[in-house]
C-alpha positions in Angstrom: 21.6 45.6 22.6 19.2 47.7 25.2 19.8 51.6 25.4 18.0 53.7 27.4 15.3 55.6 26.6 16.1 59.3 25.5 16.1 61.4 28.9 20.0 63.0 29.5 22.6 64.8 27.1 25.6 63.4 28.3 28.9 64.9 28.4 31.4 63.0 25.8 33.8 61.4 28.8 32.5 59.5 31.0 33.4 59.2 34.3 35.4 55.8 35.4 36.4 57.1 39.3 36.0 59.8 42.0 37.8 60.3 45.3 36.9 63.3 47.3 36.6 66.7 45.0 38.3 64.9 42.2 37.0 63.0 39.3 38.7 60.6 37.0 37.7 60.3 33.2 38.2 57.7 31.2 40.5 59.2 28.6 42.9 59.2 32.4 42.4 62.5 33.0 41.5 64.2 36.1 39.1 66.9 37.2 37.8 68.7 39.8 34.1 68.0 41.0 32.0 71.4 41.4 29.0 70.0 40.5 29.0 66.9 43.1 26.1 65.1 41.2 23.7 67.8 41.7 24.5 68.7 45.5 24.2 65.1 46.3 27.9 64.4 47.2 28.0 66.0 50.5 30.7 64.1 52.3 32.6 63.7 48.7 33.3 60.5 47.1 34.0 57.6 48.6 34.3 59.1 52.4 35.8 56.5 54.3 34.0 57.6 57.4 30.9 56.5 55.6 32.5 53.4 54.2 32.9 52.0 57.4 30.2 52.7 58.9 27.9 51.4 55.6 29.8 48.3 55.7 29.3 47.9 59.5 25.4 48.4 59.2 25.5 46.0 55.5 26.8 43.0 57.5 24.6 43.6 60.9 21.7 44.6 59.2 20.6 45.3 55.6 17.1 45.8 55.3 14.2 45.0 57.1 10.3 45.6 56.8 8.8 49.2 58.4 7.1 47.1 60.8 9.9 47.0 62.5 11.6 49.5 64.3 15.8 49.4 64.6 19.0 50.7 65.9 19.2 52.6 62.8 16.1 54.6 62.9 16.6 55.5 66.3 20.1 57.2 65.4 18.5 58.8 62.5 16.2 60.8 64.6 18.8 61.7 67.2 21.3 62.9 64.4 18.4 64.8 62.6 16.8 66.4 65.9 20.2 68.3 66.2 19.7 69.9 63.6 16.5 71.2 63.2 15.3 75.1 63.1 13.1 75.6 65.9 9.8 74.0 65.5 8.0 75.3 68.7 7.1 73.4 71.9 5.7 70.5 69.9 8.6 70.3 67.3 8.9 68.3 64.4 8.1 64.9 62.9 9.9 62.9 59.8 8.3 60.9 57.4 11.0 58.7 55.0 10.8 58.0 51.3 13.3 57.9 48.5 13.4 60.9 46.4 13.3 64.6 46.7 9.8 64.0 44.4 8.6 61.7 47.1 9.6 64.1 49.5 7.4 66.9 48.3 4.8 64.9 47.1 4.0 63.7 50.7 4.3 67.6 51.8 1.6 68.3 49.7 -0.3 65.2 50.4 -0.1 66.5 54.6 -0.6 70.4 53.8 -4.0 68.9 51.4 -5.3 66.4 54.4 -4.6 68.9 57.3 -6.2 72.0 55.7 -8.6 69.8 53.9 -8.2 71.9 50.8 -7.3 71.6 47.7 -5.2 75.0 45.9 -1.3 74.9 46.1 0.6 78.3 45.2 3.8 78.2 43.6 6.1 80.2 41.6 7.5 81.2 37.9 10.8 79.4 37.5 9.7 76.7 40.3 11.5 72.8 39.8 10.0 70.2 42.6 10.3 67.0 40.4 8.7 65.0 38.1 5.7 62.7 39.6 2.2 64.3 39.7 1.7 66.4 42.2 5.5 67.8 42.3 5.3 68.4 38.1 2.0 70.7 39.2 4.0 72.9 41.1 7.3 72.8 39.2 7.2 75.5 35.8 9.0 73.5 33.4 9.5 73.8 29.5 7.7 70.4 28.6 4.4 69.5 30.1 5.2 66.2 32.6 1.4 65.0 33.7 -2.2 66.0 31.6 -3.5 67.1 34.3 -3.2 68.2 38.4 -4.3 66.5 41.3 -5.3 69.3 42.8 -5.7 72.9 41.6 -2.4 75.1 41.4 -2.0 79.0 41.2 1.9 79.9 39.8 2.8 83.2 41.0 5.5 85.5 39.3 9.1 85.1 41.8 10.0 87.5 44.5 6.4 89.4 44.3 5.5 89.7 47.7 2.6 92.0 47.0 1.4 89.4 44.4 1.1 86.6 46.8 -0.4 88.0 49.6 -3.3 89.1 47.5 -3.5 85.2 46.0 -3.0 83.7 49.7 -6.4 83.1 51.2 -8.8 80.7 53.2 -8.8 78.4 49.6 -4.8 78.1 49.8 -3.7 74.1 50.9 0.2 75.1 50.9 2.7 77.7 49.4 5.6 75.9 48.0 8.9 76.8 46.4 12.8 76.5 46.7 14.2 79.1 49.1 16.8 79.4 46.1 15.5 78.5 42.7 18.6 76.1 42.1 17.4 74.9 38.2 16.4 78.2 37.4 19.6 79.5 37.3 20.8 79.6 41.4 18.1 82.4 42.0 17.4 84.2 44.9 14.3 85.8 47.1 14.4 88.9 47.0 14.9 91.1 50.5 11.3 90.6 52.6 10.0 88.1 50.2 9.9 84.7 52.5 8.9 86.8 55.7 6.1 88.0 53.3 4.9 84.5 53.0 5.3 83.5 56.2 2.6 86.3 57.3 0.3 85.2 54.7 0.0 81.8 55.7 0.1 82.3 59.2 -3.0 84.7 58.2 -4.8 82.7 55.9 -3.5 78.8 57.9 -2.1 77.9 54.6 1.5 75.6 54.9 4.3 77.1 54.1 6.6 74.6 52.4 10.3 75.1 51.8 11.8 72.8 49.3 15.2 72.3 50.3 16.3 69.3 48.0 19.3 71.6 47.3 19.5 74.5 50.0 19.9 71.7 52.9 21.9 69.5 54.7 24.5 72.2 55.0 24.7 74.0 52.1 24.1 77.3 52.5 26.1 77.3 55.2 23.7 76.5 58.1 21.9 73.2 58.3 18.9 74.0 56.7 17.3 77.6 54.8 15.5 78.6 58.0 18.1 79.0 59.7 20.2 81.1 57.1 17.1 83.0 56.3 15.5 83.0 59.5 12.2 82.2 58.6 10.4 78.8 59.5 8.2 77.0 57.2 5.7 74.4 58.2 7.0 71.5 56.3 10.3 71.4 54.3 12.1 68.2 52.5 14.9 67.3 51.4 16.7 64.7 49.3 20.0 64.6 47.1 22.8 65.2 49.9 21.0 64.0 52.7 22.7 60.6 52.1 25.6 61.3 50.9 24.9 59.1 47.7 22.1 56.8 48.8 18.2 57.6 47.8 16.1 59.1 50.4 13.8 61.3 50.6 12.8 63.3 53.4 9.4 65.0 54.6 9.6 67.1 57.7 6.3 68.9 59.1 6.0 70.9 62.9 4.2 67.8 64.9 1.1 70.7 65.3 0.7 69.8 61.7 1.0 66.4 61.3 -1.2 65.2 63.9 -3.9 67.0 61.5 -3.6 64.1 59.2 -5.4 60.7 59.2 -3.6 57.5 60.2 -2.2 55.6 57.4 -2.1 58.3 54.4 1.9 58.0 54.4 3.3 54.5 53.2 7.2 53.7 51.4 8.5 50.1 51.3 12.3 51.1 51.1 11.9 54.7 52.8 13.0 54.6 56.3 15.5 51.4 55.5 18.3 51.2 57.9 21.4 51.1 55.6 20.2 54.1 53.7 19.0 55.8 57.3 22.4 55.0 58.6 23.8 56.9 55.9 21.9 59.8 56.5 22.6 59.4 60.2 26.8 59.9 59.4 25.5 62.7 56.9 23.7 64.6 60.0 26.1 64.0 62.6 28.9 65.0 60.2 27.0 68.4 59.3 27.2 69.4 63.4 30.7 68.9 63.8 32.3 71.2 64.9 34.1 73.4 62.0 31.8 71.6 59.3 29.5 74.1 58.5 32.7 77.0 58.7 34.1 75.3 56.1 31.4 75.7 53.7 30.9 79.5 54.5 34.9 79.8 54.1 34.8 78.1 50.9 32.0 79.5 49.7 33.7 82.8 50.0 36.8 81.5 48.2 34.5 80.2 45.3 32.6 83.6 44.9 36.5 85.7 45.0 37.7 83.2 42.8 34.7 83.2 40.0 34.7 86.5 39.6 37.0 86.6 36.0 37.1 85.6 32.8 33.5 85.3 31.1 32.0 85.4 34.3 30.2 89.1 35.1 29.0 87.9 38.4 27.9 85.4 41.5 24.9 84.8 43.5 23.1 82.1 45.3 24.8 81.3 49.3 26.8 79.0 50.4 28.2 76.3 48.4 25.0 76.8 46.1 26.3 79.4 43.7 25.4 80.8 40.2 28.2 82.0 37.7 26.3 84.9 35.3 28.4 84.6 32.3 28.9 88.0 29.9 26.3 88.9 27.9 26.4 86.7 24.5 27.8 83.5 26.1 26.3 80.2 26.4 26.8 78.1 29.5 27.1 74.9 28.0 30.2 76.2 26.1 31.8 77.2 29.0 31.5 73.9 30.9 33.1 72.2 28.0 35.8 74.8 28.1 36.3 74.2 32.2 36.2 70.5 31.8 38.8 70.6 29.0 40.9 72.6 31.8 40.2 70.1 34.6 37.5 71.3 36.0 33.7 70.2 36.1 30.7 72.6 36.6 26.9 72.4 35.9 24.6 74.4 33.4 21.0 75.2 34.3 17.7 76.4 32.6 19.1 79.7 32.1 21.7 79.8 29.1 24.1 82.4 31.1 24.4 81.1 34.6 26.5 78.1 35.2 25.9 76.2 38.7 28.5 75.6 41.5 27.3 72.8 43.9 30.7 70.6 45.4 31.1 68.4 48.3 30.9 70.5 51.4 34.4 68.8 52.1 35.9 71.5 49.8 39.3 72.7 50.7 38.9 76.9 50.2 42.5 76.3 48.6 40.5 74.3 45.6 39.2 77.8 44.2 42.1 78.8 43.0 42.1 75.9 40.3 38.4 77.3 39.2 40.3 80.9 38.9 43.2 79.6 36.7 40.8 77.6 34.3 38.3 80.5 34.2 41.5 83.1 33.4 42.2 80.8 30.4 38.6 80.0 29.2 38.2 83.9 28.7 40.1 83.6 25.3 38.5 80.8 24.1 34.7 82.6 24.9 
């Protein structure tokens, strides 16, 4: 019989159906979802708004080639415009793929062709994906490609002073996550992205925000410029911005893009209309009005409610947080432990922190579940 090659540790139970925040498993048993598979379930499962509306666009209009344009598209752009942190008079421009590694790639395909060069800057603990020019600039435990398609300069996190001196005429883009999410839900450190932000605008590198995971409402605001009030030059996204469906998504200030030669961008299914309807629901949904409260409320509720048993403390914003376990405990325990009590959670690349990522759909109410398994993992850790 074919398996698969060798890529995931699975969790024994596997999942058989979700609804919402909640999870069934196929021993019957129920659990909460705080991982929503990896910030990607941003409406929760199986939204009914989005149902309809998928089902509406499957039947009218499933696919067609990017030659041509369609309703789809056009709503897309609407929904997304609203959005957006200021851009400046000439605002912003989209380019559609399928992946958050598509996503970045093309950033630093368009930060390459409009500086015309050729050295990237990115940081210690850094995760952009796993194609060529995203493994360069991710810092990851097993080497993904032999070599770089362009030369790469990883700086240590949060050293401001550090990457001003390394910013300079030579520098294509500066990349990173606004939060390191992989890393452990890490954040930058007070003055850290407003230092970057100078030293591009000094030098006319691009500064790229990877917000795979810090978007489409997360942190409370619809993307990281806006909750850290700094503006990068290109940012993508991926994961939620569909609710469920691939897409990738490459945004650059127009200024930048027009820099950039006809025809260097290209995706067969990026830009589809059922998956850019999708996104178009996920958008619209994201300005409504109370949306984005109910993260920030629930995000408060999560961080109250965390703060017991093995956990010593919280960080990370939003609905985007990281649970530091007590010294001498190991993450992956401690998810076992919660799921045994109903409630699922992710681990990350450092042993102690355990990552919170749900729907944004959350009820505040649901962190009191998360308290009560917590109180009764603390004897078991």
């Amino acid at each position: 019989m074919l398996t698969e090659i060798r890529a995931y540790t699975r969790l024994r139970l596997p999942v058989v159906e979700a609804h919402g925040c909640e999870i069934t498993l196929a021993d019957g048993r129920t659990a909460l979802d705080l991982y929503g598979g990896h910030c990607v379930n941003t409406l929760g499962a199986g939204d009914s708004g989005l149902a309809d509306r998928l089902a509406r666009q499957w039947q009218k209009l499933s696919f067609t080639t990017n030659l041509l344009d369609h309703a789809s598209r056009r709503e897309f752009l609407e929904a997304l415009d609203a959005t957006l942190p200021q851009g400046g008079a000439a605002g912003w421009q989209v380019f559609c793929t399928n992946s958050g590694a598509e996503a970045n790639e093309n950033a630093l395909k368009i930060a390459c062709a409009a500086t015309k060069r050729r050295r990237v800057v990115y940081f210690q603990g850094a995760f952009h994906g796993r194609t060529a020019a995203a493994a360069a600039v991710s810092d990851t435990k097993i080497a993904q490609w032999p070599s770089s398609p362009f030369e790469t300069q990883k700086l240590p996190w949060g050293d401001t002073a550090a990457a001003k001196a390394a910013i300079n005429g030579d520098t294509a883009a500066v990349i990173l996550e606004p939060i390191q999410s992989l890393a452990g839900v890490v954040e930058p450190p007070a003055g850290f992205l407003e230092g970057l932000r100078e030293a591009c605008n000094q030098s006319g590198a691009c500064l790229i925000f990877d917000d795979v995971q810090t978007g489409n409402g997360r942190l409370g605001t619809p993307w990281s410029a806006q909750h850290y009030g700094v503006t990068p030059d290109l940012f993508t996204t991926a994961k939620g911005a569909a609710a469920g469906l691939p897409i990738g998504l490459t945004v650059a200030r127009a200024e930048v893009s027009s820099r950039i030669p006809d025809g260097l961008l290209g995706s067969t299914f990026g830009g589809g209309p059922f998956v850019l309807s999708a996104a178009a629901e996920v958008a619209r949904r994201v300005m409504e009005p109370g949306f984005l409260r109910n993260v920030r409320e629930a995000s408060a509720a999560f961080r109250s409610a965390a703060l017991r048993g093995p956990v010593e403390r919280v960080r990370g914003a939003g609905l985007l947080l990281g649970l530091v376990l007590r010294p001498g405990l190991k993450g992956s325990a401690v998810r076992d432990a919660l799921l045994e009590r109903g409630v699922l959670v992710g681990t990350s690349d450092d042993p102690r922190v355990l990552r919170l990522s749900p729907p944004l759909t959350i009820a505040p109410a649901a962190a009191q579940r998360l308290a009560s398994a917590l109180e009764s993992v603390e004897a078991v850790a």
